[in-house]
C-alpha positions as a LaTeX table, in Angstrom:
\begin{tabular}{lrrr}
\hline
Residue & $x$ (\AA) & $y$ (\AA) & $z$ (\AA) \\
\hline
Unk1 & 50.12 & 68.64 & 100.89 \\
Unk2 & 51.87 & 68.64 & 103.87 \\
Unk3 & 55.76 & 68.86 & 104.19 \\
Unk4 & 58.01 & 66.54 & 105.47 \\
Unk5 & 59.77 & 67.37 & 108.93 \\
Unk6 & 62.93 & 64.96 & 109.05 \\
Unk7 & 64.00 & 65.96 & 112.22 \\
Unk8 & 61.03 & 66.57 & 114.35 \\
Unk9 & 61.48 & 70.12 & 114.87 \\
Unk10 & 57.44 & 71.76 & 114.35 \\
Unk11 & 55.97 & 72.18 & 117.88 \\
Unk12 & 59.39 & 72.03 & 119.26 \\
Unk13 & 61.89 & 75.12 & 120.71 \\
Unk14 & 66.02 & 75.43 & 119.95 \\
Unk15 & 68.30 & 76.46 & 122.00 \\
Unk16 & 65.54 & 77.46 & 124.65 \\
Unk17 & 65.16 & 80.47 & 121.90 \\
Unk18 & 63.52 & 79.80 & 118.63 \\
Unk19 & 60.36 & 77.83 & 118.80 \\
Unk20 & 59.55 & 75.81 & 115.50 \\
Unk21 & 56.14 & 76.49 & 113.92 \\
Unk22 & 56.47 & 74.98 & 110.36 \\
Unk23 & 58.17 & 74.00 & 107.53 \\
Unk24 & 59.15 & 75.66 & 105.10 \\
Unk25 & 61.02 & 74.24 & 102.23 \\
Unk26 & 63.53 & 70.94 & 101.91 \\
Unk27 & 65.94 & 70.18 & 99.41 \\
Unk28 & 68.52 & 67.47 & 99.92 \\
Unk29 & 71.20 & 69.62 & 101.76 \\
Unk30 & 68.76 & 70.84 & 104.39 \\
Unk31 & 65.57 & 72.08 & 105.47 \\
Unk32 & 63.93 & 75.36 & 106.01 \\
Unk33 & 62.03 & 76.48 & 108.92 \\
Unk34 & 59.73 & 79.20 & 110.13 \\
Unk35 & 60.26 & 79.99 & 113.73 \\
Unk36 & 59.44 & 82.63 & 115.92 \\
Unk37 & 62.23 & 84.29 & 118.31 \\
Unk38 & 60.92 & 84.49 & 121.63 \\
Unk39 & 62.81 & 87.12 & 122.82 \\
Unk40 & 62.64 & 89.13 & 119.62 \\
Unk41 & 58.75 & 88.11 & 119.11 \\
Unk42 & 59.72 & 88.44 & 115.50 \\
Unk43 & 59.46 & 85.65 & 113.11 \\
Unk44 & 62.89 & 84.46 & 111.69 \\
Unk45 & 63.63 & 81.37 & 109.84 \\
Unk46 & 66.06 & 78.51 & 110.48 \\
Unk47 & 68.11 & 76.28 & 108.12 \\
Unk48 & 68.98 & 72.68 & 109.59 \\
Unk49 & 72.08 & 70.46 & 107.87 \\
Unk50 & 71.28 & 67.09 & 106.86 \\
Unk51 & 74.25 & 65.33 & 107.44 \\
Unk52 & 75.43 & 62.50 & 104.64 \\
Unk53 & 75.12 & 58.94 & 106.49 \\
Unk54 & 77.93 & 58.32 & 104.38 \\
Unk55 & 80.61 & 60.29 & 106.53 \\
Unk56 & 82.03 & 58.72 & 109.92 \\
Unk57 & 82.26 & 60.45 & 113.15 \\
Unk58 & 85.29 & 62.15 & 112.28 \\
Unk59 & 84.34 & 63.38 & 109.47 \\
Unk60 & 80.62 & 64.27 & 110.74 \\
Unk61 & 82.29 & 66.47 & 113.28 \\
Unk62 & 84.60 & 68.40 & 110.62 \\
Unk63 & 81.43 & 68.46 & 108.84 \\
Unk64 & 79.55 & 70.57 & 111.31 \\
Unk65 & 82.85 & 72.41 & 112.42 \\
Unk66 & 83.20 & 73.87 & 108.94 \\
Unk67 & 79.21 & 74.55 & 109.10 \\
Unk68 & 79.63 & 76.57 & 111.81 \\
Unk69 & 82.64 & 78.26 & 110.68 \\
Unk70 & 80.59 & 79.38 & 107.72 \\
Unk71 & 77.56 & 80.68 & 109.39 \\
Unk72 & 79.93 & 82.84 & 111.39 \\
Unk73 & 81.50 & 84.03 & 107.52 \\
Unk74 & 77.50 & 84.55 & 106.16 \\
Unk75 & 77.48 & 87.07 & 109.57 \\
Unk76 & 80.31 & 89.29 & 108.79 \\
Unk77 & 78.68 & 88.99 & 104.98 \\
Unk78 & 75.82 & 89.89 & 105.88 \\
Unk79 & 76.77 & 93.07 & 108.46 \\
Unk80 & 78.48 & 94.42 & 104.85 \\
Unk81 & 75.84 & 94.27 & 102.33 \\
Unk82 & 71.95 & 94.80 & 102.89 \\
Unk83 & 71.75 & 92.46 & 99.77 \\
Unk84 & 73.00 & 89.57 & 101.53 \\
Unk85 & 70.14 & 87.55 & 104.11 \\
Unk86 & 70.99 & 88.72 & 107.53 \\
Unk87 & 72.38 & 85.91 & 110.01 \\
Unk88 & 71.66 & 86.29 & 113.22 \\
Unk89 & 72.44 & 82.99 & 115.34 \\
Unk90 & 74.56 & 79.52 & 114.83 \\
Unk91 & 74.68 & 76.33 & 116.51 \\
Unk92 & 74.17 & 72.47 & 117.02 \\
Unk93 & 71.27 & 70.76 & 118.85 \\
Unk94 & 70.39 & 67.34 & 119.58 \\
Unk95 & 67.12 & 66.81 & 117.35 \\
Unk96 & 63.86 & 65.04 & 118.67 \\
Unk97 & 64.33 & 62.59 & 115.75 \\
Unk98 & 67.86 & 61.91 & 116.80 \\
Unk99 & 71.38 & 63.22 & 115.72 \\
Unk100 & 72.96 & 66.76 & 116.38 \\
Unk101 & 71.77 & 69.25 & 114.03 \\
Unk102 & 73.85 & 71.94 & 112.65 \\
Unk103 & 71.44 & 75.36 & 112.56 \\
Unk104 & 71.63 & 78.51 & 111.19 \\
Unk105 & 69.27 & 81.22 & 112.39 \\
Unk106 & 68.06 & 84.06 & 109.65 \\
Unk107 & 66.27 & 86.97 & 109.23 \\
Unk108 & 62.49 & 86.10 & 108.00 \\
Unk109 & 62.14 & 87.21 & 104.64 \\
Unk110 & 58.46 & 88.20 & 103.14 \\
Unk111 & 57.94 & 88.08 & 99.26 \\
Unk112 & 59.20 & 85.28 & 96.10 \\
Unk113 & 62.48 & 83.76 & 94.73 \\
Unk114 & 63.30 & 85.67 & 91.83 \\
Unk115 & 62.34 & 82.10 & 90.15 \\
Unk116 & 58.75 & 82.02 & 91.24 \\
Unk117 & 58.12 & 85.57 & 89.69 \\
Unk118 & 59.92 & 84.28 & 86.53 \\
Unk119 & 57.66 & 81.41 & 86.26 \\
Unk120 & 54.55 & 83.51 & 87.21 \\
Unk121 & 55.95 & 85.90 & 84.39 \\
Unk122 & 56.14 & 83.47 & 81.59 \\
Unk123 & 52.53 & 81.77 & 82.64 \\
Unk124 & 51.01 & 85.12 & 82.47 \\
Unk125 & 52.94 & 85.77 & 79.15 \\
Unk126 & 54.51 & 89.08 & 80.22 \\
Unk127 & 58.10 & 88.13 & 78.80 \\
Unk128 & 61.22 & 88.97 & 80.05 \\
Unk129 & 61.76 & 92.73 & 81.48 \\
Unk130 & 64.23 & 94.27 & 79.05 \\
Unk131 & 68.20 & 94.93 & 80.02 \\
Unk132 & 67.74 & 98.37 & 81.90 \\
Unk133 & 65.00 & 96.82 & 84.55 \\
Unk134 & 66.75 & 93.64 & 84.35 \\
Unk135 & 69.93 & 95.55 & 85.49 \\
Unk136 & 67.74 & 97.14 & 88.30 \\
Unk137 & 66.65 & 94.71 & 89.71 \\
Unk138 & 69.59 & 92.35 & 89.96 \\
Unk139 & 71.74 & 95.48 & 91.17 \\
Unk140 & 71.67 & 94.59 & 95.11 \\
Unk141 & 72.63 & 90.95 & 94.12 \\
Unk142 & 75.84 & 92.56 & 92.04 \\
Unk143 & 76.47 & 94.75 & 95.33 \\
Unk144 & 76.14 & 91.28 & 97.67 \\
Unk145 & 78.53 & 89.29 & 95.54 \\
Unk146 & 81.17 & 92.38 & 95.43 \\
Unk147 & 81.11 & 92.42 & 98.84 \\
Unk148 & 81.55 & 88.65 & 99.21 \\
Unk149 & 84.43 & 88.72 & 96.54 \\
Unk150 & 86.38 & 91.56 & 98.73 \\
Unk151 & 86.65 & 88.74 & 101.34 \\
Unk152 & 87.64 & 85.82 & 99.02 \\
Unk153 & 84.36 & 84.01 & 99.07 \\
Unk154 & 82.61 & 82.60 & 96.36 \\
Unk155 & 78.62 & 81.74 & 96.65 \\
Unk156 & 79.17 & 79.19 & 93.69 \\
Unk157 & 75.33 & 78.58 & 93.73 \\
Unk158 & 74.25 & 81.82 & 92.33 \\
Unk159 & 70.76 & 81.01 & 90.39 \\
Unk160 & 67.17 & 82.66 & 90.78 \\
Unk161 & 65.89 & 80.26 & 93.27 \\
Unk162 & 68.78 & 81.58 & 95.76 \\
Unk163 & 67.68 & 85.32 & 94.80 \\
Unk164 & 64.89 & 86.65 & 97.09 \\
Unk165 & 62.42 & 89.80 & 96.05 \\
Unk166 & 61.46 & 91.14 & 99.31 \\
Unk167 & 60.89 & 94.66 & 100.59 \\
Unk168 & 63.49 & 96.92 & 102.52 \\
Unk169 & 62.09 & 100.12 & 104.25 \\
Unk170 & 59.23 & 99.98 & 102.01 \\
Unk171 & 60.92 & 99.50 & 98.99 \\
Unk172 & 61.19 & 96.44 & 96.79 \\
Unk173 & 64.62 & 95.04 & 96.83 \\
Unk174 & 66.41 & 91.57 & 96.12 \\
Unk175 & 68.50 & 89.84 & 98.72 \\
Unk176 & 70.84 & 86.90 & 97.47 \\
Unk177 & 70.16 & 83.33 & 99.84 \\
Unk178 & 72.89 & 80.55 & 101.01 \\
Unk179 & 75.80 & 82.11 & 101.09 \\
Unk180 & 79.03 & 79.92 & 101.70 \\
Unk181 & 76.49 & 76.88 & 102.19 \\
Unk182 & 76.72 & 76.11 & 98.24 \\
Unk183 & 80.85 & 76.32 & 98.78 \\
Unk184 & 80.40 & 74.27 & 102.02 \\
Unk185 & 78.19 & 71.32 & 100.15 \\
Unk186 & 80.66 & 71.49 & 96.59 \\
Unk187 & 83.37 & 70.85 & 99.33 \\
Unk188 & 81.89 & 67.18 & 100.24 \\
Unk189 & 82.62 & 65.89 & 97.04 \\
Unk190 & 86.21 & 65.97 & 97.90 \\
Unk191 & 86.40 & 62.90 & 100.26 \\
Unk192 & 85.92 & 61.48 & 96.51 \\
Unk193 & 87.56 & 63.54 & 94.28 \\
Unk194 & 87.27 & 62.67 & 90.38 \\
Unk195 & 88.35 & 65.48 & 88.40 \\
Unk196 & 86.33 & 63.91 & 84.96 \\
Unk197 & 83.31 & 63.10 & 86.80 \\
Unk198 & 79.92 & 64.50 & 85.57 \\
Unk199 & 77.91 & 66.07 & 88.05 \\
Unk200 & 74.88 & 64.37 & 89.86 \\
Unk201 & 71.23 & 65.73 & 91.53 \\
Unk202 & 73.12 & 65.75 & 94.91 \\
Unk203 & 75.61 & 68.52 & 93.85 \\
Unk204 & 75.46 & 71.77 & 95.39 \\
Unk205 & 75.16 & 73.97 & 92.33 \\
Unk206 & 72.44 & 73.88 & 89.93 \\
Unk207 & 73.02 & 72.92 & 86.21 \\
Unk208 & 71.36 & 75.19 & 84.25 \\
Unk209 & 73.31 & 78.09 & 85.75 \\
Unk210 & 76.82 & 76.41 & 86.29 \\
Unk211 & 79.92 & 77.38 & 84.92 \\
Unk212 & 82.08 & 74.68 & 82.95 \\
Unk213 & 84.52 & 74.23 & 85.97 \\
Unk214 & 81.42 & 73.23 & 88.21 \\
Unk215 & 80.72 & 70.63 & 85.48 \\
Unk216 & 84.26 & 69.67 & 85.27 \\
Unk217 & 86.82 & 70.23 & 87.64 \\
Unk218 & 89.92 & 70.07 & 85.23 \\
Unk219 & 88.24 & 73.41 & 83.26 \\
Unk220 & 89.31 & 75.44 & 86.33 \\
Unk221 & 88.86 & 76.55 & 89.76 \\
Unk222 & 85.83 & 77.07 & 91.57 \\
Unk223 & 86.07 & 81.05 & 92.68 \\
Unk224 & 84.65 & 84.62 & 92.48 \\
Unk225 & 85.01 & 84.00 & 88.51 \\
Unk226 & 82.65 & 81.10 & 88.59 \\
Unk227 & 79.72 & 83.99 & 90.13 \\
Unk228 & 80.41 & 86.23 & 87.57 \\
Unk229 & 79.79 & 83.44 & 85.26 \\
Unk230 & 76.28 & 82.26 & 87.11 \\
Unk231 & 75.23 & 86.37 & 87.35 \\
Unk232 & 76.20 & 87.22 & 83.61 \\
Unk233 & 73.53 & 83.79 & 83.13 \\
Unk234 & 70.63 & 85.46 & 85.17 \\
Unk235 & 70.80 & 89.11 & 83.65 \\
Unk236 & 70.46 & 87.22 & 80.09 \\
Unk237 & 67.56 & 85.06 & 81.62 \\
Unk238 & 66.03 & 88.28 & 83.26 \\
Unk239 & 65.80 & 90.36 & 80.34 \\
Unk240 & 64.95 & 88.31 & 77.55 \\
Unk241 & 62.52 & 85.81 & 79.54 \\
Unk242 & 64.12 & 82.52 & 78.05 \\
Unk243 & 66.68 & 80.55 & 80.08 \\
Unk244 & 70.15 & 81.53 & 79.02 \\
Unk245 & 72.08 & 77.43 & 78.73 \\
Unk246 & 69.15 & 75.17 & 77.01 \\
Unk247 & 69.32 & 71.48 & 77.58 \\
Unk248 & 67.23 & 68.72 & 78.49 \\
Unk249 & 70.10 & 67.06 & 80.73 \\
Unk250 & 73.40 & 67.20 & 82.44 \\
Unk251 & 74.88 & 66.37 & 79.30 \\
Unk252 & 73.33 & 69.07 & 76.77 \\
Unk253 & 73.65 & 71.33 & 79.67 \\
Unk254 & 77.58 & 71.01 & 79.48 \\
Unk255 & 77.61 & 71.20 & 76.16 \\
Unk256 & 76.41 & 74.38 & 75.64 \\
Unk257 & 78.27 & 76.09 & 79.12 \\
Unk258 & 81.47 & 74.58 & 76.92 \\
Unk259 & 80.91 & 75.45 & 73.51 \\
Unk260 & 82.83 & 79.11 & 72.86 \\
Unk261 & 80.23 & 79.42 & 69.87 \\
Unk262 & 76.74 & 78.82 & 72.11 \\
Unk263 & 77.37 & 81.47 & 74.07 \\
Unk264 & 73.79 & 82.89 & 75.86 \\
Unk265 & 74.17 & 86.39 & 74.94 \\
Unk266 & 71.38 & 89.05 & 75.43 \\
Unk267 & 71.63 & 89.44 & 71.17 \\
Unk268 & 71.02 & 85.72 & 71.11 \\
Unk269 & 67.90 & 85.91 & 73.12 \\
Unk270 & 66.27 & 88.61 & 71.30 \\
Unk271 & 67.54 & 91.49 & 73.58 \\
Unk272 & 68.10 & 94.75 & 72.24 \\
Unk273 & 71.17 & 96.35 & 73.39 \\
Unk274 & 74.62 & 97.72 & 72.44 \\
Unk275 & 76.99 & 95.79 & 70.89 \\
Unk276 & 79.21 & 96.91 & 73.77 \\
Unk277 & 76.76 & 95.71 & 76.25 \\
Unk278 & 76.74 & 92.55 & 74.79 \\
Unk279 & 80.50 & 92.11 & 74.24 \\
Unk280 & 80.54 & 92.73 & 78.27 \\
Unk281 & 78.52 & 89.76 & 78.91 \\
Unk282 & 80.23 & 87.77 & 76.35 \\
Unk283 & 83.15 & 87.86 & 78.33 \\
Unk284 & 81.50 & 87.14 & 81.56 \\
Unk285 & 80.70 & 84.11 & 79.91 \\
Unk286 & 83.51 & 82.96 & 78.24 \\
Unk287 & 84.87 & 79.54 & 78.96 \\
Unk288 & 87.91 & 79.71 & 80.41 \\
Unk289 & 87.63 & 81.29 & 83.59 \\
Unk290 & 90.70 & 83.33 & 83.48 \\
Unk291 & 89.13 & 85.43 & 80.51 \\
Unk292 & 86.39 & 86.40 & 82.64 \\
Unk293 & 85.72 & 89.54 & 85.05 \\
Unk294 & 87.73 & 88.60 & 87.77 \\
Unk295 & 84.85 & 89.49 & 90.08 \\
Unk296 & 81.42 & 90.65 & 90.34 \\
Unk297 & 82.54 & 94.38 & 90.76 \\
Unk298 & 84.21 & 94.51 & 88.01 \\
Unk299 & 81.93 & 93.13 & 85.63 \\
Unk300 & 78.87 & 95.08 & 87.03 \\
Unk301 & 80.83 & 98.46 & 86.32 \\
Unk302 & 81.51 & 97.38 & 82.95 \\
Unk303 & 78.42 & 96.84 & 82.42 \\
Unk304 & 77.17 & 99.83 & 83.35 \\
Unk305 & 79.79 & 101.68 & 81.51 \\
Unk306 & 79.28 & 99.85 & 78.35 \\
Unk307 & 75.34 & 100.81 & 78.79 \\
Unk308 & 76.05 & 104.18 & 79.46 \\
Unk309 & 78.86 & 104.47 & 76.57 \\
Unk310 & 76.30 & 105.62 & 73.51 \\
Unk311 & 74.62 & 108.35 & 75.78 \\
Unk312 & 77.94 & 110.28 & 76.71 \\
Unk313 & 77.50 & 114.02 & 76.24 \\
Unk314 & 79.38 & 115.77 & 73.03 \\
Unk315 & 82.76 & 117.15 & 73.99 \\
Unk316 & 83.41 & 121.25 & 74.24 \\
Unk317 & 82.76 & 122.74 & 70.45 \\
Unk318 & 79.74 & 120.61 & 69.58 \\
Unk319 & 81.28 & 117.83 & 68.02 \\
Unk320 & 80.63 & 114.08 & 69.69 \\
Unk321 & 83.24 & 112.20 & 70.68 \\
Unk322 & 85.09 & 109.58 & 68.32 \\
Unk323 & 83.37 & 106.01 & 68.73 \\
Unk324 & 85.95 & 103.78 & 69.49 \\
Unk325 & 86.17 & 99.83 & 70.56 \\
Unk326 & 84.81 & 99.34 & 74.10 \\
Unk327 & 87.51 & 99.47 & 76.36 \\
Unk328 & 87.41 & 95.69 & 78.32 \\
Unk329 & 88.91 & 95.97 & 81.79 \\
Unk330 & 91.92 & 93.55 & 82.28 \\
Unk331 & 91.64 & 90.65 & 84.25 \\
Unk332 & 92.80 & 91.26 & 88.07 \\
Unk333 & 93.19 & 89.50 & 91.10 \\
Unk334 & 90.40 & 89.99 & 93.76 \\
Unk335 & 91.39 & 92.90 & 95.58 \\
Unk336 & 92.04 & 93.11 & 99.60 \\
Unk337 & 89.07 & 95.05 & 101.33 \\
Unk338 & 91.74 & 97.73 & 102.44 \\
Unk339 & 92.43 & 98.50 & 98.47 \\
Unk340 & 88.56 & 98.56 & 98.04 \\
Unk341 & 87.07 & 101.00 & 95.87 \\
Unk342 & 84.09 & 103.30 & 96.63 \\
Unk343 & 80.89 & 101.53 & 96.72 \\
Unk344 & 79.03 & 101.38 & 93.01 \\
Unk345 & 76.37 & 104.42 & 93.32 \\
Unk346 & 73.54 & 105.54 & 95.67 \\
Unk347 & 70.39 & 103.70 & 95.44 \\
Unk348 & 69.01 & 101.75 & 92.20 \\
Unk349 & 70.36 & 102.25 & 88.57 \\
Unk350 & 73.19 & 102.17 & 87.56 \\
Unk351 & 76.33 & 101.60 & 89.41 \\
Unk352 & 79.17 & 103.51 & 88.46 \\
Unk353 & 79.07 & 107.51 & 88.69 \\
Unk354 & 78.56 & 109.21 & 85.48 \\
Unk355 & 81.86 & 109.78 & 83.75 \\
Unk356 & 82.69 & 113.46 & 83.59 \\
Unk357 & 82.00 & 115.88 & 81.45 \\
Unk358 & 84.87 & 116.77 & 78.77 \\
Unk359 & 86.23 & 120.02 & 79.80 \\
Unk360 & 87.86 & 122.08 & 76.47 \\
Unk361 & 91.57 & 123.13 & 76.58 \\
Unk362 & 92.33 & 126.57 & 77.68 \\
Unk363 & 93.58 & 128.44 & 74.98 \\
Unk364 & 97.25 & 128.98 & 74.06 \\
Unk365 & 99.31 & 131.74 & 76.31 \\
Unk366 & 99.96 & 134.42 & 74.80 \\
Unk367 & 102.23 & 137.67 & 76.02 \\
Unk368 & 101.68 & 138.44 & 79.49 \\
Unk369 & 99.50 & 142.02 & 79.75 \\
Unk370 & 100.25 & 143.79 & 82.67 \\
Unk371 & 97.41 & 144.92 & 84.87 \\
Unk372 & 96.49 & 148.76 & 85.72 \\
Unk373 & 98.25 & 148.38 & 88.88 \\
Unk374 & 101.48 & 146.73 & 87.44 \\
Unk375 & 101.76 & 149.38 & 85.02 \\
Unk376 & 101.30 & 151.99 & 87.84 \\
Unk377 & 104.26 & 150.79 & 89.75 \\
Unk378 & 106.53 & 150.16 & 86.62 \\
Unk379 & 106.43 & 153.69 & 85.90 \\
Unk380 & 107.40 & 154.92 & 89.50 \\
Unk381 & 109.97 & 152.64 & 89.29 \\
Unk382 & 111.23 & 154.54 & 85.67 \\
Unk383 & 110.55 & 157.48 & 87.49 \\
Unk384 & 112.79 & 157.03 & 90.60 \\
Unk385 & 115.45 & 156.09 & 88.45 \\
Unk386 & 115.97 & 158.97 & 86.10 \\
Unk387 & 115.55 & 161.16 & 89.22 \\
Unk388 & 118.59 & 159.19 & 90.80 \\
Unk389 & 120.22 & 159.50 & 87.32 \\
Unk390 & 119.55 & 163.26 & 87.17 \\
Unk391 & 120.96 & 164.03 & 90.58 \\
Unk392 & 123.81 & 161.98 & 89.74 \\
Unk393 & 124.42 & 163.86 & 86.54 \\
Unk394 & 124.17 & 167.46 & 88.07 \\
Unk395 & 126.95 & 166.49 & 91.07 \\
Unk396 & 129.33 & 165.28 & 88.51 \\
Unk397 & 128.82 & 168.47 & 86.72 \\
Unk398 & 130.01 & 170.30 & 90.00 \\
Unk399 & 133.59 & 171.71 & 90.79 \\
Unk400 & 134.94 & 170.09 & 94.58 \\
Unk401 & 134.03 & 172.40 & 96.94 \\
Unk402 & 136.19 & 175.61 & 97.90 \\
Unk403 & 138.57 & 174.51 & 101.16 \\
Unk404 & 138.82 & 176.99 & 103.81 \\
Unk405 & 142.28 & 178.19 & 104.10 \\
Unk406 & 142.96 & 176.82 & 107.66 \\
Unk407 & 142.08 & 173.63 & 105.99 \\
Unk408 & 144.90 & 174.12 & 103.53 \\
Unk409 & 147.74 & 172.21 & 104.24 \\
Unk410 & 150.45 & 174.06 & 104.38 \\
Unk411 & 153.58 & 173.41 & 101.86 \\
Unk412 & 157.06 & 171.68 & 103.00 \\
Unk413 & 159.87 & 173.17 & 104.39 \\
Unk414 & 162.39 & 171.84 & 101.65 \\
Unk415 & 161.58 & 170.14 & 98.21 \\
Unk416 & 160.21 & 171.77 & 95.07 \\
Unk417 & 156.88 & 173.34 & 94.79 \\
Unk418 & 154.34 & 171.55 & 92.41 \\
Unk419 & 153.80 & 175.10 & 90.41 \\
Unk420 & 150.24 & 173.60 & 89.09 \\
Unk421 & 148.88 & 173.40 & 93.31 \\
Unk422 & 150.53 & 176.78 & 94.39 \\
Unk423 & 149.98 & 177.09 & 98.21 \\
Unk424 & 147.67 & 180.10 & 99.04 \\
Unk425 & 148.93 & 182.49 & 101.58 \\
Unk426 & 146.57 & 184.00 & 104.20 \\
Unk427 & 145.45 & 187.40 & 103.28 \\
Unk428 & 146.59 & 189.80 & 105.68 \\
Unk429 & 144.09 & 191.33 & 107.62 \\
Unk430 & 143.13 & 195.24 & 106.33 \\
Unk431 & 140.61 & 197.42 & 107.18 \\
Unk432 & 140.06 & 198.29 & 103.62 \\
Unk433 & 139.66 & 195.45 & 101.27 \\
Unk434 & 142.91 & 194.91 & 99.12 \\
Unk435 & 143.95 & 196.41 & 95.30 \\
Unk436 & 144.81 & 192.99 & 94.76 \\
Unk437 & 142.54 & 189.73 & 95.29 \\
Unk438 & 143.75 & 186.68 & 97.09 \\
Unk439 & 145.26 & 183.45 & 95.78 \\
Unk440 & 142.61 & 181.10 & 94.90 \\
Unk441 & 142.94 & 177.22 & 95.97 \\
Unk442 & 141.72 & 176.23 & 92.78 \\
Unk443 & 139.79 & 177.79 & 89.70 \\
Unk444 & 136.54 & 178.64 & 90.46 \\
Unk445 & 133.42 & 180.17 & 88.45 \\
\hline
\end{tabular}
């Protein structure tokens, strides 16, 4: 059957650049094109607005403004994650059917939506893919929506259809579709806001993986939260196989996104996993948004933690470590991309690094020993000193020395004579030694 082409575009060229060869896909916020870049010669593919009739000229031009303005946001996305489609052109052209058409130029993309290879999965009866190559798989789309929640953006359409399974550098990967359009088209329904409204087929988000404030907006605002919410749905839907909300309508739908005791765990699905593991994406999809990982960071790392938790390695001495309640991250803001932390890990699996390895105490200090050459120079140091002590002794043990005579001073002229320091007389000079010896200065030996 063939498509549709509501503006006229197949057979025609945009911007003197991109000439139109088919199309693609159409929903009711736009349609899809395959084009080929002429000065590229490489196919791409091109997403074209439909503008509501509904809007007047003022508002048709905001419209397309804010269009633009968020192609030029999916750019700078895309430059910082390889998970995110790459953008590569916007603009506005005057359409062969009539009307200026807002455009956004993207890479081509060869492979399926995540949602075709879950339908193909359940017709073939192959079942869901278990939590570790569930977690795999959707690991570049945790990665995209990190790097989206650094800047303050919110995808707010995150479902399997927007989820793409391509191949990068011959590898199979998974790069997430229309981001900031789904944030763009919830933003129409304010010219009418009704904050107990139900939801209709010409929202932007899709039911069956909406949080309650997409359903409602007096649950709670729209933001990185409301991902979280939408991811934690697809891991659950990924692993076991079986859609995580069940209802038949908007109405059962909401229902079961608002009931605290329906929540789509992976336990309720028939997943096998941790009880910490599924505590984590319990509280991804609790109710009230504030209880929730404030962003997809955050809950990805927890997680991975929480999988990782029942594997850790004994401590030192043999003996595993005490089992303890998973430890839950606190709710934070979204943090500035200058306060960023390290990306999650290097290639597929998990996304945290491993936590260390407990290292054992060192033992208690005892006395200090002292080494060979310590004790070598503590006992030259003993030995210098009881050499200074001896020499010290021995010249205390010494009489003064003898004083030469002419050194003597001699006594006063008047006053008495101190009879204990007699003054020693010359000898006279002999040629034979005396009968008598001389005065002495002082007792000697």
């Amino acid at each position: 059957m063939e498509k549709s082409d509501p503006f006229g575009w197949v057979g025609q060229v945009i911007d003197a650049k991109y000439r139109v060869d088919e199309v693609v896909d159409e929903g009711p916020s736009g349609v899809v094109y395959r084009a080929h870049h002429r000065g590229f010669n490489e196919p791409v593919a091109i997403k074209c607005l439909k503008m509501p009739p509904r809007l007047g000229a003022q508002e048709r031009e905001a419209h397309c403004q804010h269009f633009l303005d968020e192609g030029r946001l999916l750019h700078l996305l895309s430059r910082a994650s390889a998970g995110i489609v790459q953008a590569l052109d916007v603009g506005v052209e005057l359409a062969p059917g009539g009307g200026w058409v807002p455009y956004l130029v993207l890479e081509w993309l060869e492979g399926v939506s995540l949602a075709d290879d879950l339908e193909r999965r359940a017709r073939d009866g192959e079942g869901g893919r278990g939590l570790a190559e569930a977690m795999t798989l959707l690991e570049p789309a945790a990665r995209a929506l990190a790097a989206a929640h650094d800047q303050r953006v919110a995808h707010c359409d995150v479902k399997p259809s927007n989820l793409f399974l391509t191949q990068f550098a011959g590898r199979p990967t998974l790069k997430v579709l229309d981001f900031g359009i789904a944030r763009l088209l919830a933003e129409r329904h304010a010219l009418e806001p009704d904050p107990d409204r139900a939801p209709d087929a010409t929202m932007a988000f899709s039911a069956p993986y909406a949080a309650p404030e997409q359903f409602l907006r007096g649950m709670g605002d729209i933001s990185p939260r409301t991902d979280v919410y939408a991811l934690a749905l697809v891991l659950v839907e990924v692993a076991s196989g079986r859609r995580a909300l069940k209802g038949d309508d908007l109405a059962e739908l909401l229902r079961a996104s608002a009931d605290p005791l329906r929540r789509p765990t992976l336990h309720s699905r028939g997943v096998s996993c941790p009880a910490e593991v599924d505590d984590v994406v319990r509280r991804a999809l609790a109710v009230e948004p504030a209880a929730r990982f404030a962003t997809a960071f955050d809950f990805w790392q927890a997680l991975t933690e929480a999988v990782r938790a029942p594997a850790l390695p004994p401590a030192a001495g043999g003996r595993p470590p005490k089992k303890g309640p998973p430890a839950q991250p606190a709710p934070r803001d979204v943090p500035a991309a200058s306060d960023r932390r390290p990306p999650f890990g290097n290639g597929p699996g998990p996304l945290v690094s491993k936590p260390p390895r407990p290292v054992a105490p060192p033992p208690p200090a005892g006395p200090a020993r002292p080494s060979g050459r310590g004790v070598t120079a503590f006992l030259s140091l003993v030995a210098l000193a009881t050499g200074v002590a001896f020499a010290v002794a021995l010249a205390l043990s010494q009489p003064p020395p003898r004083l030469a005579p002419e050194m003597t001073a001699p006594a006063p002229a008047h006053g008495p004579r101190d009879a204990r320091f007699p003054t020693p007389r010359p000898a006279p000079v002999q040629a034979e030694p005396p009968t008598k010896a001389p005065a002495r200065a002082a007792p000697g030996p």
